[in-house]
C-alpha positions in Angstrom: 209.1 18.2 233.1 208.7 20.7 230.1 211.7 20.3 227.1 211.3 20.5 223.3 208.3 22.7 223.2 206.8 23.8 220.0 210.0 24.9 217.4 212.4 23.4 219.7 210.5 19.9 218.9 210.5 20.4 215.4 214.2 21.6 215.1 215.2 17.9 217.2 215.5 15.8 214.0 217.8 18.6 212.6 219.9 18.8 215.9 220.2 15.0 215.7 220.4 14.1 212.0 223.7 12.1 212.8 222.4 10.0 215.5 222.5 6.2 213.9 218.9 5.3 215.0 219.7 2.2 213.1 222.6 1.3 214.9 221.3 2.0 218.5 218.1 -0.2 217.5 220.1 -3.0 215.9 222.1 -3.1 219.3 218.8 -2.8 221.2 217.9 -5.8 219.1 220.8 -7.8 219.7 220.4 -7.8 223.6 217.0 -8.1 223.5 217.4 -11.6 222.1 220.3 -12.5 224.1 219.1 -11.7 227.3 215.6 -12.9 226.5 214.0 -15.7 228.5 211.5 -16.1 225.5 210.5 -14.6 222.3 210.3 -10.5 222.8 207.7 -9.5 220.5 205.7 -6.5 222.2 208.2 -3.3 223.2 206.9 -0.2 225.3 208.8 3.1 224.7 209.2 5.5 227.1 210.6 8.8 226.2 210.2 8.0 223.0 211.3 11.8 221.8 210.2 12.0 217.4 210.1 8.2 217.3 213.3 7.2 215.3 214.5 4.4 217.9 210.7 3.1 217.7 210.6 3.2 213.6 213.7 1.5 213.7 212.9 -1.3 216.2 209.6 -2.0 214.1 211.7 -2.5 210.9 213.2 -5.4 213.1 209.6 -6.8 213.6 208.5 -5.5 217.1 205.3 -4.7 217.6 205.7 -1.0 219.7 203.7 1.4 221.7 205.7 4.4 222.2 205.5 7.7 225.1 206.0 10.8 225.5 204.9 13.6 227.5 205.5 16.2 224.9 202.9 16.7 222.4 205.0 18.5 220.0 207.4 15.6 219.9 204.9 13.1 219.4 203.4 15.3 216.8 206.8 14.7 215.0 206.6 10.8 215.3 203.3 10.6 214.2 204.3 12.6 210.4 207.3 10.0 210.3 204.9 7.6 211.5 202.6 8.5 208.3 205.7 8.6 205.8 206.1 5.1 205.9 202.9 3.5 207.0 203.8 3.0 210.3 201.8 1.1 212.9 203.7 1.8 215.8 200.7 3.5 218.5 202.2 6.6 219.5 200.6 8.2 222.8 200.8 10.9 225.7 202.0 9.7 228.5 204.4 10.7 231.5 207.1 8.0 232.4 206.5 8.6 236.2 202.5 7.9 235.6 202.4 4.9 233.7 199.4 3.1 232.9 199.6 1.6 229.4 196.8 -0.8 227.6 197.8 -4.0 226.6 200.3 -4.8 229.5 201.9 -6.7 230.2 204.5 -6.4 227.6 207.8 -8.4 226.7 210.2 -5.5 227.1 210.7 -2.0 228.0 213.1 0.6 226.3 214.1 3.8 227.9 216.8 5.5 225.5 219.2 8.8 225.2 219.3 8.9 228.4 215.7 10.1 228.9 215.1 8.7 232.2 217.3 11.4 233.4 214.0 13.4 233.1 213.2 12.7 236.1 215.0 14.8 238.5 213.8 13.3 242.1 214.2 10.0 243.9 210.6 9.9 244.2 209.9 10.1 240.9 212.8 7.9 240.0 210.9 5.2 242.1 207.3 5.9 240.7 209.4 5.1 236.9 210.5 1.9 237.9 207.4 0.7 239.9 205.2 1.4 236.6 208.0 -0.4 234.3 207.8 -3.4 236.8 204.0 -3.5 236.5 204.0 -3.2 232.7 206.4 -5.9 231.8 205.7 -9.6 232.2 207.8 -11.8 234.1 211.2 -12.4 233.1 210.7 -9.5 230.6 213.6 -7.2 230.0 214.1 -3.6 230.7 216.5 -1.8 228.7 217.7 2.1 229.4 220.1 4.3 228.9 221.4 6.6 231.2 224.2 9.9 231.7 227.4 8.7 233.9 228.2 11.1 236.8 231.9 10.4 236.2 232.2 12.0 233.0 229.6 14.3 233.3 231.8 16.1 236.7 235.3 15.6 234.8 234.5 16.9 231.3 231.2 19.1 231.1 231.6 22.0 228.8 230.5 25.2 230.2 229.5 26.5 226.6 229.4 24.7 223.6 228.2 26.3 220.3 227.1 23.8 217.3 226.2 25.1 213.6 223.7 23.7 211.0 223.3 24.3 207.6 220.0 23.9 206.3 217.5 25.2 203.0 217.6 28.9 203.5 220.0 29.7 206.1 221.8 28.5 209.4 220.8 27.7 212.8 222.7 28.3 216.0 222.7 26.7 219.2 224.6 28.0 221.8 224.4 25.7 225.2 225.0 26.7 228.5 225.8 23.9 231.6 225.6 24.4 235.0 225.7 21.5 237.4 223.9 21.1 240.3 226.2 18.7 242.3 224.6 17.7 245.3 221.3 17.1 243.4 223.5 15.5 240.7 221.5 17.5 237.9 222.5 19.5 235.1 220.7 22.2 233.8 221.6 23.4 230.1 220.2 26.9 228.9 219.9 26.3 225.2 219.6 29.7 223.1 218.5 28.8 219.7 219.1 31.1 216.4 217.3 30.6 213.0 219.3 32.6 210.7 217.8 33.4 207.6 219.6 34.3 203.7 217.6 37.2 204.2 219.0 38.5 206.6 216.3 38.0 209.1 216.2 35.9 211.9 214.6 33.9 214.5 215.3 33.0 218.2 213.8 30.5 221.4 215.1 30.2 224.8 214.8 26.3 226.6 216.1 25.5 229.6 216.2 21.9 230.5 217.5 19.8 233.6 218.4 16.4 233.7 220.2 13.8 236.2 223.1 11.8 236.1 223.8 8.5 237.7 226.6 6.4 239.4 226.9 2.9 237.8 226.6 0.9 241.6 223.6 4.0 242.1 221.7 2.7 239.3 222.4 -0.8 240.0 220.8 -0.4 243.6 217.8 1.6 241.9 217.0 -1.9 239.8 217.4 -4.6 242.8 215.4 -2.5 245.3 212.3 -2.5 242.3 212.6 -6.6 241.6 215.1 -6.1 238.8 218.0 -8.0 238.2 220.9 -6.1 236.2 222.3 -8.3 233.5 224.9 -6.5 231.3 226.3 -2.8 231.4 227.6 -1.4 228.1 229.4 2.4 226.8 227.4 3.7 224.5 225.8 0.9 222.1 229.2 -0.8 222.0 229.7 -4.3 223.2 233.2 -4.8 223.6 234.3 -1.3 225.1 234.5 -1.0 229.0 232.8 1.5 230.9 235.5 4.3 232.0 235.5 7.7 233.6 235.0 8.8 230.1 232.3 6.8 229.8 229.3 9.4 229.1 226.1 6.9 228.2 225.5 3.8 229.7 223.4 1.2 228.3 222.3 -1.2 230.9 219.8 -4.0 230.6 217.7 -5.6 233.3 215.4 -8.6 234.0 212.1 -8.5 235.9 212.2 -10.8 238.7 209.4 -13.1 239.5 206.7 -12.0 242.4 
């Protein structure tokens, strides 16, 4: 795996200014205390990108240890981190090689669909083995994921966005291609800084990620000792998931040995 590398990583918060951290943690929140056999206190990250979902969940009084395997990313997350006094332990860390001090812990979060990262079924299976030996009994795992449905009916070939930011523009033009019988797709980003001056900038990124079947995912969990417990569109309780459904939510127990 190799995304948001060097400017790419630093552009992210700027690409994702909208996203309401808050409101993705607060629902994070909510299941974890409804689904909860006991108190969740102690939250591992994977994925954890510049650290906004992790800065959030802290505000709600978890106690966090947060991955990535970008350093550039987690460079990010460590500034916000710094900016308000922080404590949440941000490390290096692949999702498919987990081995995390202080396990076991009450809950694991995977969000923004990250664990589409992992493009293989063996690597897939290495993610949830290492989540099952870092949470405790009973302890909740909680992921987000891409639905194959919507991802084969309404993909967009191109899509251009715009930014407007101190000094100039940025442009990102994104180009998908799915990879069907892998169930993959692979968007070229081309990435403009456009300067007042006239001047301007540009990086290339490529990056591949897989999409999931709802009943596909399911099996994923019970074959690992992980009973699914609620399915949700997006961070949005009451709103069934369709074949415009594009994220799903889904939340897990760890079964007993």
């Amino acid at each position: 795996m190799s995304s948001y590398l060097g400017r790419h990583a630093e552009l992210y918060d700027v690409f994702y200014a909208d996203k309401p951290y808050d409101r993705e943690s607060a629902f994070v929140h909510e299941c974890l205390q409804r689904y909860g056999s006991r108190r969740v206190r102690r939250l591992l990250e994977l994925a954890c990108g510049t650290g906004s979902h992790a800065l959030e969940l802290e505000k709600l009084g978890y106690e966090i240890v947060a991955l990535d395997y970008s350093k550039d990313m987690l460079a990010a997350a460590r500034r916000k981190g710094k900016q308000t006094s922080s404590k949440v332990r941000f490390q290096r860390q692949d999702m498919t090689r987990l081995s995390v001090t202080g396990a076991p812990f009450d809950a694991v979060i995977c969000l923004f669909d990250s664990i589409g990262y992992v493009q293989t079924n063996e690597g897939l299976s290495q993610v949830f083995e290492g989540v099952r030996k870092h949470l405790a009994a009973g302890g909740l795992f909680v992921f987000e994921f891409w639905h194959g449905a919507a991802m084969i009916r309404s993909y967009e070939p191109v899509r251009v966005r715009r930014w407007s930011v101190p000094g100039g523009e940025i442009l990102r033009i994104s180009e998908t291609t799915l990879l069907t019988e892998e169930q993959l797709c692979s968007v070229a980003y081309s990435i403009y800084e456009l300067r007042a001056d006239g001047t301007f900038s540009s990086l290339q990124e490529t990056q591949t990620n897989r999409y999931f079947l709802l009943q596909e995912m399911s099996g994923w969990l019970t074959t690992y000792g992980f009973t699914p417990l609620g399915w949700f569109s997006g961070f949005n309780e009451n709103s069934n998931i369709t074949e415009d459904t594009w994220h799903i939510v889904a939340v897990a127990r760890r079964e007993r040995d």
